[in-house]
N, C-alpha and C positions, 0 to 999 in steps of 0.2 A: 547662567541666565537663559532663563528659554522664550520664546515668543511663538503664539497660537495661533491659527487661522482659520478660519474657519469658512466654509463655502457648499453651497447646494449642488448635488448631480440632477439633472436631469433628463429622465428616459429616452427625451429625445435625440440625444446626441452619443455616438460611442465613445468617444474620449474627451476627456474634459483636462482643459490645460488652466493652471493654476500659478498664477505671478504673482510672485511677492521679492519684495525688497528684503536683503539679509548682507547687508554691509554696513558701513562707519561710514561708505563711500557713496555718497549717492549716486543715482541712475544704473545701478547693476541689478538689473532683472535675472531671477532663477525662474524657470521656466522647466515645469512636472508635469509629464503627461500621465495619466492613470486608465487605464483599460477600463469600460465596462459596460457590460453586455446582458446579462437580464434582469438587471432589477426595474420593475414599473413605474417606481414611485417615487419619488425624490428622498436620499436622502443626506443626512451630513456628513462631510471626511474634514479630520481632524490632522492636520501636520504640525506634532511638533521639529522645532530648531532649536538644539543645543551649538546657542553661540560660541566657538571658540578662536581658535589662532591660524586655522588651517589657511594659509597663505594661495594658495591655487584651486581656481575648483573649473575647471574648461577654459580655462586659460585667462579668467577674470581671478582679481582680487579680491577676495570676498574674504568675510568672519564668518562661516559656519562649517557645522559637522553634516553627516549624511542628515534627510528629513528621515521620519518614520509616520506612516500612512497608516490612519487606521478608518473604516468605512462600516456604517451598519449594513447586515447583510440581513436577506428575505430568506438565503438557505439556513441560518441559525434562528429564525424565529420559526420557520419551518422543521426543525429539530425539537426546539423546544415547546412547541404543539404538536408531535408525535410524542414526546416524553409526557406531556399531561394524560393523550390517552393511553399511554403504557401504564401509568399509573393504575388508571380508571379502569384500564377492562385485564392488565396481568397484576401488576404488583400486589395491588388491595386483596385480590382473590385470593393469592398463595402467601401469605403472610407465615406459615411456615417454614414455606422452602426461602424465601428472599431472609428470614429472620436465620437462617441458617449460615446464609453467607456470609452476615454482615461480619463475624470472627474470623474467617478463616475458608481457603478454596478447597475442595479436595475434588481434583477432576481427576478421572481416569482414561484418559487419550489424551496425547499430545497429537495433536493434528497440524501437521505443513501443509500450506494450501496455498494456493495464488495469491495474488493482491484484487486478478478482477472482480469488479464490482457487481459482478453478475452471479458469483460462485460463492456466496454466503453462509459459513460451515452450519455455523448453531440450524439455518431456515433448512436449507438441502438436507440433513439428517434430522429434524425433528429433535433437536437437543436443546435442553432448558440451559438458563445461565447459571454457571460451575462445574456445568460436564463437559467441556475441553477445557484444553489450555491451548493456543494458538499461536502460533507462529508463521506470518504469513509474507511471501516477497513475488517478486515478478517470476513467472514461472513454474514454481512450487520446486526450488530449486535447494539442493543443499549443498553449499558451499563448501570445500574442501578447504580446511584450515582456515575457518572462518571465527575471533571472537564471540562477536555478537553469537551466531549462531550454537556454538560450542555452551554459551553463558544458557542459552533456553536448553538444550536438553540436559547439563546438569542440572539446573535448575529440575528438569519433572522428574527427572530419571531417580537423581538422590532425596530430593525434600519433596516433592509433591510424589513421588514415588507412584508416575501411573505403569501401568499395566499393559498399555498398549502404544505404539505412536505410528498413524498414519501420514502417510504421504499422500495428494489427490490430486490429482492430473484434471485439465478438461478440455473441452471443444474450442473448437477458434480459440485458440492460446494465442495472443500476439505474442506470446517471446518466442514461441514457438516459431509464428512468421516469419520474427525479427530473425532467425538464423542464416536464411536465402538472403538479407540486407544487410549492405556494410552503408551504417550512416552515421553521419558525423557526430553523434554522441559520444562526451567521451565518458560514463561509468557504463552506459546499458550494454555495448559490445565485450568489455573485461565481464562481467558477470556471468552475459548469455556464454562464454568459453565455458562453463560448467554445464552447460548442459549439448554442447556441440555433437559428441561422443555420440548422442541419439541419432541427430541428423545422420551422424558418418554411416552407424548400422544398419539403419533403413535404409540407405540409398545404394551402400554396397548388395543390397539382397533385392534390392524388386527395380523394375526398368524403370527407367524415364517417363511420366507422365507425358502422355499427350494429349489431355482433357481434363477442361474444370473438373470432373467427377474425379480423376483418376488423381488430378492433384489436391484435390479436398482429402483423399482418401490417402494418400502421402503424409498427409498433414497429421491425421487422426492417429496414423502410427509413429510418427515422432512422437506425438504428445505420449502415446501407451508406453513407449519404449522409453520416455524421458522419466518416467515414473520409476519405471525398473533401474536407472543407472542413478537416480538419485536416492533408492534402500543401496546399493551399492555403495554410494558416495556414506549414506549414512553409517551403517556399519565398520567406517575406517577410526569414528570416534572413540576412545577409547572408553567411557561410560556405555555407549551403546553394546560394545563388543563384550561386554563384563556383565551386563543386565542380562543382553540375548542368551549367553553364554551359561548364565546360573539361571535360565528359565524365569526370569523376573519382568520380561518384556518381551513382548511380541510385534514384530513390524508385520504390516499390511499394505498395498499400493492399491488405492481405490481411481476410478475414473469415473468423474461427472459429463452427462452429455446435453447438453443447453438444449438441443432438438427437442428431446424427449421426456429430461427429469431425471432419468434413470442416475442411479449411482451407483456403479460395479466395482467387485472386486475384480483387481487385475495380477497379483502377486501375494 
């Protein structure tokens, strides 16, 4: 059995609290605060409740399961009026190259790259869609005896069979940051350990920063050196060491810098 609710947000306020009755019992208020912060307009959130048995919920009696929240958002209609004019000014024009895709990818890079939002492979290179394959996490990091990771480069190495695969480092890297911080998260500190090994080497070779310049410029060489120990890291998989090895694939460490645009090779 489920039962619907429905209720207005309005811009005016950041959090909107939403009471409803979900017992057999009467007078037991659930009470759902929901975050939100830029939408202008009013618009509807929807919570269903899959009534069940669940005996306890904060220390009341109640008949239900968790709610699930769902809210229109202005960032997806914002999506999908950047998609009409992708349509409008790329799709329609190259109606070869997109009719090529629609069967099958054949990219020739596998590109590791950050997750920041700033560092976007296909715009920064000038590359249309089907010329990478992407694989991208916090840091441009490559995990050591990692699944996931392991599943993407067999994947290009044997069936997409590219040619190349870079790694690309850049400018104000928060994971980079995060190395000087020990904070209470607990996956982002086990991750950044893969890329530690950078910090260590820069720090054991140049002195102590005594100036924002001098530690920006700290900063800029972890990130360069975090690139070189992560072709290190890559090379221990054993498709990578078998492709390199019979000349079938080429690694590269490229560095993007937000300052400027530029994107170098660094390795």
């Amino acid at each position: 059995m489920y039962m619907v609710l429905r209720t207005p947000i309005r811009s005016s306020i950041s959090w909107a609290d939403l009471l409803f009755r979900a017992s057999s019992e009467p007078g037991i208020p659930l009470s759902i605060r929901i975050p939100h912060r830029a939408s202008r307009r009013n618009f509807q959130v929807y919570i269903f409740l899959r009534l069940g048995d669940n005996p306890i919920f904060g220390g009341a009696p109640i008949r239900m399961a968790a709610p699930i929240v769902y809210g229109a958002s202005r960032m997806i209609d914002k999506f999908l009026e950047g998609n009409k004019r992708f349509l409008e000014r790329d799709f329609v024009k190259a109606p070869e190259h997109y009719g090529s895709l629609v069967s099958g990818q054949h990219p020739t890079v596998l590109w590791i790259g950050c997750s920041d939002s700033r560092v976007d492979p296909e715009r920064i290179t000038g590359s249309k869609a089907g010329e990478l394959f992407v694989q991208r996490n916090i840091g441009n990091i490559v995990p050591v005896h990692d699944w996931n990771f392991a599943t993407v480069l067999e994947y290009a190495i044997n069936h997409l069979e590219v040619g190349d695969i870079v790694i690309c480092g850049h400018s104000d890297c928060g994971a980079i940051k995060g190395l000087d911080h020990e904070g209470k998260d607990a996956y982002i500190p086990l991750w950044l350990n893969n890329a530690r090994e950078a910090k260590r080497r820069v720090d054991d070779r140049i002195q102590m920063p005594k100036t924002p310049e001098e530690e920006k410029t700290r900063l800029r060489l972890i990130e360069i050196e975090n690139v070189g120990l992560q072709l290190e890291h890559l090379r221990t998989y054993p498709p990578v060491m078998a492709a390199e090895k019979g000349g079938r694939v080429r690694l590269h460490g490229l560095y993007f810098d937000l300052e400027t645009g530029e994107l170098k090779k660094m390795f």
